[in-house]
SETI-261666 format. One record per residue (C-alpha): residue in three letters; z, y, x. Coordinates in steps of 0.25 Angstrom, whole numbers. Last residue first. Example, Ala and Ser with C-alpha at 12.3 -4.5 7.8 and 13.67 -1.06 7.14 Angstrom:
2
ATOM   vomi       Z       Y       X
ATOM    SER      29      -4      55
ATOM    ALA      31     -18      49
***
This chain:
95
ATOM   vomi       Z       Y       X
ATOM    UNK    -325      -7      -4
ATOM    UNK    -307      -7      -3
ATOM    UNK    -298      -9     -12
ATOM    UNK    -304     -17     -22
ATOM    UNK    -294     -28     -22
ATOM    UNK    -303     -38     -15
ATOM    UNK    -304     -28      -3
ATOM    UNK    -292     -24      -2
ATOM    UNK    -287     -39      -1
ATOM    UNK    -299     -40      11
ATOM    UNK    -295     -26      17
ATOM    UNK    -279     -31      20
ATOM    UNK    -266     -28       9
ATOM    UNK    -257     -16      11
ATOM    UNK    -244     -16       0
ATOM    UNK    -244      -6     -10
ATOM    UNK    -243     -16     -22
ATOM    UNK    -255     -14     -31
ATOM    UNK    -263      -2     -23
ATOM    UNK    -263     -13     -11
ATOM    UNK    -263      -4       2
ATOM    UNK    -275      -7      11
ATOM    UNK    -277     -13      26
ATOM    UNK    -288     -11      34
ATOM    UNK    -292     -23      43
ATOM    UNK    -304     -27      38
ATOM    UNK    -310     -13      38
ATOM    UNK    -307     -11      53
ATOM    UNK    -295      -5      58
ATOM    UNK    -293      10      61
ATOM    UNK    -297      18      49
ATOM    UNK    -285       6      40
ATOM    UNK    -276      12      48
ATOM    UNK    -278      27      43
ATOM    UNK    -279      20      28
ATOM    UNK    -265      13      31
ATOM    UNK    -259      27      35
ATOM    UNK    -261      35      24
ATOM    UNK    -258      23      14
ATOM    UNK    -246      22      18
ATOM    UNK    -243      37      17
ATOM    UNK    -243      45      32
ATOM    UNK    -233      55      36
ATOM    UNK    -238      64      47
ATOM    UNK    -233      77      42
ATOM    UNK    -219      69      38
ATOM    UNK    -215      67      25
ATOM    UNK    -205      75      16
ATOM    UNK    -201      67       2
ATOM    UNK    -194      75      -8
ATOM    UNK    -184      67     -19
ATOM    UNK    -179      75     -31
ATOM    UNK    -169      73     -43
ATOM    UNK    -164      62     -34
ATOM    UNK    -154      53     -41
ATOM    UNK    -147      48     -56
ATOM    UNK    -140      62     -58
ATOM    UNK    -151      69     -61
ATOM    UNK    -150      87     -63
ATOM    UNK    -135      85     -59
ATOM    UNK    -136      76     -49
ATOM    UNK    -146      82     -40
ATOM    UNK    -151      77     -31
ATOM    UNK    -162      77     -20
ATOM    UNK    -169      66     -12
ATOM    UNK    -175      72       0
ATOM    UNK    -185      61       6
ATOM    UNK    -190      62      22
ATOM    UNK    -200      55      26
ATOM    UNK    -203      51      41
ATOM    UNK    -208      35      38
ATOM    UNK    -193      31      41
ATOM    UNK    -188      39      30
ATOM    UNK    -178      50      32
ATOM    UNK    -169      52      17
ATOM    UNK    -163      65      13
ATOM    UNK    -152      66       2
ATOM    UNK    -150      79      -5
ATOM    UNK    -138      84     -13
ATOM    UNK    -134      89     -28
ATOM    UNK    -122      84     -35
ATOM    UNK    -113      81     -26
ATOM    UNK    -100      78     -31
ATOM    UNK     -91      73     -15
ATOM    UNK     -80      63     -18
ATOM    UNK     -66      68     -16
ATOM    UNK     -58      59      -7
ATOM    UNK     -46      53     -12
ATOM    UNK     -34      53      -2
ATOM    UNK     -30      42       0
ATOM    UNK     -16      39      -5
ATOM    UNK      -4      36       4
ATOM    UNK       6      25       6
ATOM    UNK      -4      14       4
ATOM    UNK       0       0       0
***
């Protein structure tokens, strides 16, 4: 048994703040809240790239100038995942 109470912290009653997240890739999301105008999570996410940031597709169609026909490589529209020339090909894909 205890001879003395701890003391009780206070807790802390924000109700607007920012959180900001640094991804791998050079991307920067500010995710901002307000509890009072929406009290179940961000009323505003702001993503910052890089100058030199490159989308997926961006940088698999500058590839894809290097290699030879047969060797480009193509993003499924139906699941997002890259699949070769020939499964482009019988998809429509490609000419």
């Amino acid at each position: 048994m205890s001879y003395y109470k701890k003391k009780q912290e206070e807790a802390i009653n924000l109700r607007k703040f920012t959180k900001e997240f640094t991804h791998s890739d050079g991307t920067k999301s500010i995710w901002k809240y307000n509890l009072d105008k929406y009290p179940n999570g961000p009323y505003e996410v702001e993503q910052i790239y890089p100058k030199d940031y490159q989308t997926v597709e961006q940088k698999i169609k500058k590839e894809n100038k290097k290699v030879s026909k047969y060797d480009q490589k193509f993003i499924n529209p139906a699941n997002g995942r890259l699949i070769s020339y020939y499964r482009a090909k019988t998809l429509g894909l490609t000419k």
